[in-house]
MMTF fields as JSON, N, C-alpha, C and O atoms, coordinates in Angstrom:
{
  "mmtfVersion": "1.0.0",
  "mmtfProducer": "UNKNOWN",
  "numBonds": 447,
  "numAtoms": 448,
  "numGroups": 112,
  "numChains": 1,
  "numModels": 1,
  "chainsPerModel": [1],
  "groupsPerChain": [112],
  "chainIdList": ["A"],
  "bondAtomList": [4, 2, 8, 6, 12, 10, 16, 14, 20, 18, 24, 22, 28, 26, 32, 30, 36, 34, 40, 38, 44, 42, 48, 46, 52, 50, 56, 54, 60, 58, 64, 62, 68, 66, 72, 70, 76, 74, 80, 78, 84, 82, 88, 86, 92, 90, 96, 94, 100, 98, 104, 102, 108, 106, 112, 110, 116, 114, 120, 118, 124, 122, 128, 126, 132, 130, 136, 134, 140, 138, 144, 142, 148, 146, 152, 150, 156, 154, 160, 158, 164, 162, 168, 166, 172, 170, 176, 174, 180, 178, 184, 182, 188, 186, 192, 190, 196, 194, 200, 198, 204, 202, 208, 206, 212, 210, 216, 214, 220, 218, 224, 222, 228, 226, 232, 230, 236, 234, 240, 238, 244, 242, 248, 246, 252, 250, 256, 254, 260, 258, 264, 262, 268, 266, 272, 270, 276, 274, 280, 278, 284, 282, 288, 286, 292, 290, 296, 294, 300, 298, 304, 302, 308, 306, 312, 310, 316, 314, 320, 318, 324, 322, 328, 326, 332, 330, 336, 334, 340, 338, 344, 342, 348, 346, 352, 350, 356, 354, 360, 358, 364, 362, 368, 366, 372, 370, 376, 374, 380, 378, 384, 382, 388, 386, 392, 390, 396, 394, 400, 398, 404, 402, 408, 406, 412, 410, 416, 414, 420, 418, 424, 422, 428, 426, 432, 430, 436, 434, 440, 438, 444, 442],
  "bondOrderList": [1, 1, 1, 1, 1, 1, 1, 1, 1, 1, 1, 1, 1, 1, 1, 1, 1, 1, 1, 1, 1, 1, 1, 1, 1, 1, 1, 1, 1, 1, 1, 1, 1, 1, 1, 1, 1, 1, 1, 1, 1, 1, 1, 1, 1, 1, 1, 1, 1, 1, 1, 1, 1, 1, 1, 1, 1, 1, 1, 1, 1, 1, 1, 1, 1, 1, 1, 1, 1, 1, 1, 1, 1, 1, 1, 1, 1, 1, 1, 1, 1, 1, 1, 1, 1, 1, 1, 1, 1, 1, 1, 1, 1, 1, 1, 1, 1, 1, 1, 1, 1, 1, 1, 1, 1, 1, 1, 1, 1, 1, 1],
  "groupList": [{"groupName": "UNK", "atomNameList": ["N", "CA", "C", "O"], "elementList": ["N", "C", "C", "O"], "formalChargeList": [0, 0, 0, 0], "bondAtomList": [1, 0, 2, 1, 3, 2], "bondOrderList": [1, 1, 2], "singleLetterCode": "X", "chemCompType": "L-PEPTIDE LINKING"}],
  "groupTypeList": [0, 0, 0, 0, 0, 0, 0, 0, 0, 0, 0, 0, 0, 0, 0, 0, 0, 0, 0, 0, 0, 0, 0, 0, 0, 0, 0, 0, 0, 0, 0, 0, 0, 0, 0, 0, 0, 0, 0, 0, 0, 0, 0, 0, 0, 0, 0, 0, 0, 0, 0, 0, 0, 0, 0, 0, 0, 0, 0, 0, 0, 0, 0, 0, 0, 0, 0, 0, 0, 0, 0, 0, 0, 0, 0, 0, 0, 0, 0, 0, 0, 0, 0, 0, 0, 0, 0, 0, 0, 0, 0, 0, 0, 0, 0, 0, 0, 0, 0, 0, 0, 0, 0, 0, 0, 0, 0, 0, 0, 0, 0, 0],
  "groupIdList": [1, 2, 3, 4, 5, 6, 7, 8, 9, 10, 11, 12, 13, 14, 15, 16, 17, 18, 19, 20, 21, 22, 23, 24, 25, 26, 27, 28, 29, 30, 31, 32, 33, 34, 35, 36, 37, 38, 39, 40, 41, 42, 43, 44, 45, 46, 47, 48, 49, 50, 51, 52, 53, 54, 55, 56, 57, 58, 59, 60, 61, 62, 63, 64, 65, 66, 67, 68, 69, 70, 71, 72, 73, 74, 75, 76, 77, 78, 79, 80, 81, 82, 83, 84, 85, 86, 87, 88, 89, 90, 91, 92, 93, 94, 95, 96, 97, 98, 99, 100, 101, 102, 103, 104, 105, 106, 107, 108, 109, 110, 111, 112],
  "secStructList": [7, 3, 3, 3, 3, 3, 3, 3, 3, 3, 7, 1, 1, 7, 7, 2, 2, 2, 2, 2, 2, 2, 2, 2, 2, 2, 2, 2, 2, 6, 6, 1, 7, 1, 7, 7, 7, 7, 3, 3, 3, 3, 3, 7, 7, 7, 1, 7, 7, 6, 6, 1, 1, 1, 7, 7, 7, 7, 1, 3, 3, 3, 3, 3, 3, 3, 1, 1, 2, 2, 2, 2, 2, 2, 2, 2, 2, 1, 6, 6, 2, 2, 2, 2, 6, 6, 4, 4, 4, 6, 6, 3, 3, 3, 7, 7, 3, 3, 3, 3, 3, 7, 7, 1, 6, 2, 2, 2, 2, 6, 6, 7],
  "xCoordList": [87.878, 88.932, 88.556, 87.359, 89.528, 89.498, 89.905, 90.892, 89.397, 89.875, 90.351, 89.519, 91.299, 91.816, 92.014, 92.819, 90.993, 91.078, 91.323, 90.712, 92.381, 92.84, 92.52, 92.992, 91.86, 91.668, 93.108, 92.739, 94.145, 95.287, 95.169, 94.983, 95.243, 95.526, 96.885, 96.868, 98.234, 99.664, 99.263, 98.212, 100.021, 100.267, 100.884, 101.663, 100.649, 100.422, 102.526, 103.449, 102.461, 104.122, 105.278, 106.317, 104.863, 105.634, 107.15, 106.879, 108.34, 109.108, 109.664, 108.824, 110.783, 110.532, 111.391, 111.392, 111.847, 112.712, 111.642, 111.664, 110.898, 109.775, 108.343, 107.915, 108.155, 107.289, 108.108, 107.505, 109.617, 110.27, 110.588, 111.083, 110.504, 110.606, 109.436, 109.618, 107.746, 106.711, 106.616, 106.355, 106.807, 107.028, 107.892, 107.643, 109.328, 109.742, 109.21, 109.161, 108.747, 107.856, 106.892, 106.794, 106.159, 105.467, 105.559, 104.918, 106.567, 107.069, 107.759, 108.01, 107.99, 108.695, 107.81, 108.172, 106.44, 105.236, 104.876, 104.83, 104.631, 104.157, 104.997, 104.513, 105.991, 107.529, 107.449, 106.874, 107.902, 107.757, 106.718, 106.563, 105.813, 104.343, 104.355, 104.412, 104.335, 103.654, 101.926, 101.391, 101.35, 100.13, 99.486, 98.754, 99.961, 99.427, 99.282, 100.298, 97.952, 98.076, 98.024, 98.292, 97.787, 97.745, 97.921, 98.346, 97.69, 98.179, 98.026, 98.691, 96.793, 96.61, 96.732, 96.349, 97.275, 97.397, 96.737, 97.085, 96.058, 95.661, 95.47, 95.342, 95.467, 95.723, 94.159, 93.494, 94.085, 92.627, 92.266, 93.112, 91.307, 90.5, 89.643, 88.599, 89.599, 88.654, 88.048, 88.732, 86.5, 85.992, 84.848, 83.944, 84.609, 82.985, 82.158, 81.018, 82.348, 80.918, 80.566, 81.255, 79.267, 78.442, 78.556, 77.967, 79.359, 79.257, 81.19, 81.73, 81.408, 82.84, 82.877, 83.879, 81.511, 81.311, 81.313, 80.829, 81.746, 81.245, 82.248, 82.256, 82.994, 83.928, 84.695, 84.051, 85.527, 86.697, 87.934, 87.946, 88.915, 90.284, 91.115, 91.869, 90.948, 91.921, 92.727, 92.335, 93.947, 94.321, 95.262, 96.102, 94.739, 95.689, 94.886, 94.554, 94.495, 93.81, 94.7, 95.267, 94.577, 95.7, 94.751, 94.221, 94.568, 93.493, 94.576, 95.246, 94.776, 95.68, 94.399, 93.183, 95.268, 94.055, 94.66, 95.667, 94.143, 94.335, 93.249, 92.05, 93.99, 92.732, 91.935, 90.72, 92.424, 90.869, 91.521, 92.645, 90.343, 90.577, 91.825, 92.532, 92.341, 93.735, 94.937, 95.605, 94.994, 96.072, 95.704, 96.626, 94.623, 94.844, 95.182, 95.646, 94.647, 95.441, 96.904, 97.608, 97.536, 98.885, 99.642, 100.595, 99.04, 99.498, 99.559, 100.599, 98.569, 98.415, 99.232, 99.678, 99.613, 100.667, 101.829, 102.469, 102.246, 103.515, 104.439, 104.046, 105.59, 106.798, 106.63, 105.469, 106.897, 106.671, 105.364, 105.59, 104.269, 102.979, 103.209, 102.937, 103.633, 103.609, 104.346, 104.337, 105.52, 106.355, 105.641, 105.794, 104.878, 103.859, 103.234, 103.137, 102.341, 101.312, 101.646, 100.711, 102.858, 103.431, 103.704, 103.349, 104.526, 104.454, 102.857, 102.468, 101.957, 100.609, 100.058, 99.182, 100.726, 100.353, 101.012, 100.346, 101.957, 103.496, 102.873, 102.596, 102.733, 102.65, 101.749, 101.682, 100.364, 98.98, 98.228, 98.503, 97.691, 96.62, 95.516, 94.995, 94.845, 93.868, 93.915, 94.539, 93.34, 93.091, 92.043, 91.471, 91.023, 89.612, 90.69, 91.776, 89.793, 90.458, 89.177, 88.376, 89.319, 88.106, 88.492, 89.517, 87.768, 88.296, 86.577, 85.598, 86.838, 85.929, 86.054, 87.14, 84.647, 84.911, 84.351, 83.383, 85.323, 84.977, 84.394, 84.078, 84.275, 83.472, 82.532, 82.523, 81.681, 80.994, 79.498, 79.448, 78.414, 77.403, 76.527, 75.645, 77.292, 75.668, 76.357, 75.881, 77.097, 77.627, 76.348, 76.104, 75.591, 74.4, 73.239, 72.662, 73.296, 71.961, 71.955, 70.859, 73.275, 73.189, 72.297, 71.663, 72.52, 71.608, 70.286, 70.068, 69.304, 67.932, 68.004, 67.018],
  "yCoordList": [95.101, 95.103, 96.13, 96.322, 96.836, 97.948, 97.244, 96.511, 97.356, 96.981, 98.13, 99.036, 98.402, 99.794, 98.922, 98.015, 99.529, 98.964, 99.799, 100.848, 99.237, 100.497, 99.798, 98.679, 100.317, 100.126, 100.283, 100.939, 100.019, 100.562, 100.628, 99.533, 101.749, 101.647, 102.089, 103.208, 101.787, 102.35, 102.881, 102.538, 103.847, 104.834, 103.545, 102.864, 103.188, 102.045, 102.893, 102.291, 103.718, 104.693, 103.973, 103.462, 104.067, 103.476, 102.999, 102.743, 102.776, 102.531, 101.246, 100.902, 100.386, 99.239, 99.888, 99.329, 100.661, 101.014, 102.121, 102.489, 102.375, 103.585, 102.056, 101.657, 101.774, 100.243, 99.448, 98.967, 99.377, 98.717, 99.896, 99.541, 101.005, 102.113, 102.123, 102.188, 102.043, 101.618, 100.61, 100.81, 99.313, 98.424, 97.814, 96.991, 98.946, 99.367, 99.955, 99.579, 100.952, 102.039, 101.107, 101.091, 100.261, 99.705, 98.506, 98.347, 97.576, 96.885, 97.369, 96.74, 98.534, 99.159, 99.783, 99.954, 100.382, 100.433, 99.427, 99.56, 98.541, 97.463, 96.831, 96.04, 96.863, 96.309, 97.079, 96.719, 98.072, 99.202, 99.523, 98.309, 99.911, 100.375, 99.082, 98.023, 98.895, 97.587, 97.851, 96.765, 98.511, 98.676, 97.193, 96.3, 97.325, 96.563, 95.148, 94.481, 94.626, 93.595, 92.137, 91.003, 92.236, 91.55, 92.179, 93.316, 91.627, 92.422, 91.395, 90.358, 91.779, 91.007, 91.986, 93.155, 91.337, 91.663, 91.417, 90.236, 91.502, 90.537, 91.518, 92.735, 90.78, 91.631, 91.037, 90.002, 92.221, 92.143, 90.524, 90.231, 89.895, 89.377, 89.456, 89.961, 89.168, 89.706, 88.464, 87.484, 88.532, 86.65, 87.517, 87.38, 88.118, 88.655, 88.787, 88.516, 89.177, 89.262, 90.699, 91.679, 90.615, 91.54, 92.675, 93.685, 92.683, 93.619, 94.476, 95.545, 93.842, 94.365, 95.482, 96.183, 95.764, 96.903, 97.977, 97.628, 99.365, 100.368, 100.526, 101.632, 99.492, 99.582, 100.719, 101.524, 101.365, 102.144, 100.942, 99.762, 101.707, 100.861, 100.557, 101.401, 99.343, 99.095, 97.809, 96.931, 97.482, 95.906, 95.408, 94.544, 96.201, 95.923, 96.169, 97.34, 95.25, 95.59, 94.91, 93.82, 96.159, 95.811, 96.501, 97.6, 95.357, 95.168, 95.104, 94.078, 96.303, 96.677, 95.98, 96.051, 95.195, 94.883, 95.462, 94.9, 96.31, 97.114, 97.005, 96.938, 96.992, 96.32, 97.383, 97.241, 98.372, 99.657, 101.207, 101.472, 101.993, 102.986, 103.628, 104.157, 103.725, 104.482, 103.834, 104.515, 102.705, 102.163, 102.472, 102.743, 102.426, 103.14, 104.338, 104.664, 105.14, 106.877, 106.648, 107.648, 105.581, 105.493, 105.54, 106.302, 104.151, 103.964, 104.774, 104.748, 105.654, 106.998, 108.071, 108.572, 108.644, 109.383, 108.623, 109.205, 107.526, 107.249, 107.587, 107.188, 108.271, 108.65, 107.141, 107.225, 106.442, 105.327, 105.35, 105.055, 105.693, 105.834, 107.281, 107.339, 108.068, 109.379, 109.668, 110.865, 108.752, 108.246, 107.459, 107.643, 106.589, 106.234, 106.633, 106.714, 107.183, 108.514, 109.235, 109.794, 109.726, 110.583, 109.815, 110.351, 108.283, 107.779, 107.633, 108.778, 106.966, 107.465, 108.194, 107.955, 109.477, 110.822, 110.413, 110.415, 110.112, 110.202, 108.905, 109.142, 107.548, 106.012, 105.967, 105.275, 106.769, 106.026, 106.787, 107.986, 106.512, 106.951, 107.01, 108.125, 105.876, 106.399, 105.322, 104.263, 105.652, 105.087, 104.969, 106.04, 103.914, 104.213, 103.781, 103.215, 104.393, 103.786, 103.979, 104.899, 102.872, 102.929, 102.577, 101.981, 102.924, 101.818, 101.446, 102.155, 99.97, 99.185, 98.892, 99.019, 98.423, 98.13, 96.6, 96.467, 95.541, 94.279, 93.484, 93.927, 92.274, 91.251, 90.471, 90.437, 89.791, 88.454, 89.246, 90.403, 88.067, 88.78, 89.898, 90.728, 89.418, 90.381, 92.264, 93.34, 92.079, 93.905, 94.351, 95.557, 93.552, 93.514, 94.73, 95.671, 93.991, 94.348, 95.369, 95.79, 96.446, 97.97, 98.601, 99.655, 97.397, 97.437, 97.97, 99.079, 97.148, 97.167, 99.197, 99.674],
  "zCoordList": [100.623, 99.627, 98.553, 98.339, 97.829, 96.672, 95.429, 95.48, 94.568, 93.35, 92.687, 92.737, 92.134, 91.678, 90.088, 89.875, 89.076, 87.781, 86.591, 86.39, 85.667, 84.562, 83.172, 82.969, 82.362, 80.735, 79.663, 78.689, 79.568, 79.013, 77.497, 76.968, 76.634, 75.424, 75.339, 75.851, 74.919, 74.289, 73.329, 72.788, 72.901, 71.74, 70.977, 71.644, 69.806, 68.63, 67.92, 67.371, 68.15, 68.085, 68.925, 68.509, 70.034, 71.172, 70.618, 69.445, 70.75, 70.866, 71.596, 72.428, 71.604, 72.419, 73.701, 74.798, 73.54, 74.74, 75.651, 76.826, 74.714, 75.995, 76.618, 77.701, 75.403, 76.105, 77.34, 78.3, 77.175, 78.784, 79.588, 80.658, 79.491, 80.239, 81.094, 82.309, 80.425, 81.255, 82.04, 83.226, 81.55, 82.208, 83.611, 84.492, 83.18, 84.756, 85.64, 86.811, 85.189, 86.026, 87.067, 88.294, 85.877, 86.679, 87.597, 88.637, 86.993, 88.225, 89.479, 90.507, 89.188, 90.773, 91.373, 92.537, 91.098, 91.769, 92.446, 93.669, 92.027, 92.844, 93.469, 94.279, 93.418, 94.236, 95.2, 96.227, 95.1, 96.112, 96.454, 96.323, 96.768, 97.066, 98.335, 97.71, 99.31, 100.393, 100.175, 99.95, 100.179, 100.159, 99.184, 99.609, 98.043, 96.661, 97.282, 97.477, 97.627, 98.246, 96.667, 97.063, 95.505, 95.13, 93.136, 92.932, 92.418, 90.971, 90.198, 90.216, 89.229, 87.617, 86.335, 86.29, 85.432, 84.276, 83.296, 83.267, 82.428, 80.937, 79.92, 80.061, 78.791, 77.599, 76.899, 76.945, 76.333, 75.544, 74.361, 73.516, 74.466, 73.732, 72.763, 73.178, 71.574, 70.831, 70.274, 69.978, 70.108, 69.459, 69.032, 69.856, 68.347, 67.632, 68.355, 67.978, 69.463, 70.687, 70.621, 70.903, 70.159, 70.188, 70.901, 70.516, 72.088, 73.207, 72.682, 72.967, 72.242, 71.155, 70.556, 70.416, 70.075, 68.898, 69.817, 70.894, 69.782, 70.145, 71.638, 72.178, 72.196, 73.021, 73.365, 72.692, 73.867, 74.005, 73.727, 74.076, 72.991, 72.865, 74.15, 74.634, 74.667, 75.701, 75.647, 76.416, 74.765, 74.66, 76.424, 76.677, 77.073, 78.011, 79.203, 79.391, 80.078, 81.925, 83.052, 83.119, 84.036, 85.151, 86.139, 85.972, 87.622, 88.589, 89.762, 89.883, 90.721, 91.591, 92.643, 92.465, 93.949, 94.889, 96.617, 97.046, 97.295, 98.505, 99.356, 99.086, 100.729, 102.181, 102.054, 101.923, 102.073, 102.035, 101.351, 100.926, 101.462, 100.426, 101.009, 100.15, 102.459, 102.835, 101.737, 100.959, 101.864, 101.321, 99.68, 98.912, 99.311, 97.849, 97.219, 96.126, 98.682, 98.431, 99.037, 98.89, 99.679, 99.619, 98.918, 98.755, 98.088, 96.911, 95.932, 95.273, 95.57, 94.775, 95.02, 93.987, 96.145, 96.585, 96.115, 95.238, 96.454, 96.574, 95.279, 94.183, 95.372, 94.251, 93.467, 93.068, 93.233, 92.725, 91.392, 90.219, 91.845, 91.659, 90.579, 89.38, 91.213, 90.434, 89.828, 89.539, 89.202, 88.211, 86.59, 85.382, 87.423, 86.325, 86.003, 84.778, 86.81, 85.924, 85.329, 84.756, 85.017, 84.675, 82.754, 81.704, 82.957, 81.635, 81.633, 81.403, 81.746, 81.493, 80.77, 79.94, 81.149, 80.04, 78.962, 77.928, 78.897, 77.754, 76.641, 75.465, 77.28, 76.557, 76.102, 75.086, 76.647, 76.795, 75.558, 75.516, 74.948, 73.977, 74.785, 74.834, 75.633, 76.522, 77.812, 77.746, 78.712, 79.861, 80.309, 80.105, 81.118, 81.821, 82.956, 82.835, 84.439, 85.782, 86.715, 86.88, 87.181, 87.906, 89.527, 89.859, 90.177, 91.873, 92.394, 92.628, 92.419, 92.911, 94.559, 95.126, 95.386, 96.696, 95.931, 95.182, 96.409, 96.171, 97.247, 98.351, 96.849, 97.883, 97.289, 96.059, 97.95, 97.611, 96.491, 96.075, 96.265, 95.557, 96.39, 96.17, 97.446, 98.148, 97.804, 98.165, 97.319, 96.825, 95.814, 95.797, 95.047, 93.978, 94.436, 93.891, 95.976, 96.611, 96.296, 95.928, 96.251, 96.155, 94.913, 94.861, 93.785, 92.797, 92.716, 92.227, 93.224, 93.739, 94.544, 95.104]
}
């Protein structure tokens, strides 16, 4: 399994009609896209934890989940996909994106 993971900061400017303009974008990615085998959302937390300070700004994480890396360069190609990236540039003040290979603890070992 791929974890395809994004850090979201919005431009704090945003508009409410360009904020549901993203939000379409992105529900029709994942509507459309068959690849996207699964999709979480959550919005940032903050409680004084030490590990807080010194962060990058992201109040927003979204964890795309795909059987293997083909279906994530599917998904990446797809018009759908390259609609959003596109607000991305436009909405986003910043982004981290990462793609993970997921699975049980023994992924650690790679650690060692």
């Amino acid at each position: 399994m791929i974890a395809h993971v994004a850090l979201l900061q919005p431009k704090p400017e945003l508009s409410s009609s360009e904020r549901a303009a993203f939000l379409e974008a992105f529900e029709r990615a994942i509507r459309d896209i068959p690849e996207v085998r699964a999709v979480k959302v959550g919005a940032r937390v903050t409680h004084s934890a030490g590990y807080e300070q010194g962060m990058p700004d992201a109040d927003f994480l979204v964890v795309l989940d795909f059987d293997d890396l083909e279906s994530l360069r599917s998904y990446l190609a797809h018009p759908s996909h390259q609609e959003l990236g596109t607000l991305f540039g436009r909405y986003l003040s910043s982004a981290l994106v990462y793609d993970f290979e997921t699975g049980g603890t023994e992924l650690l070992r790679r650690f060692t």
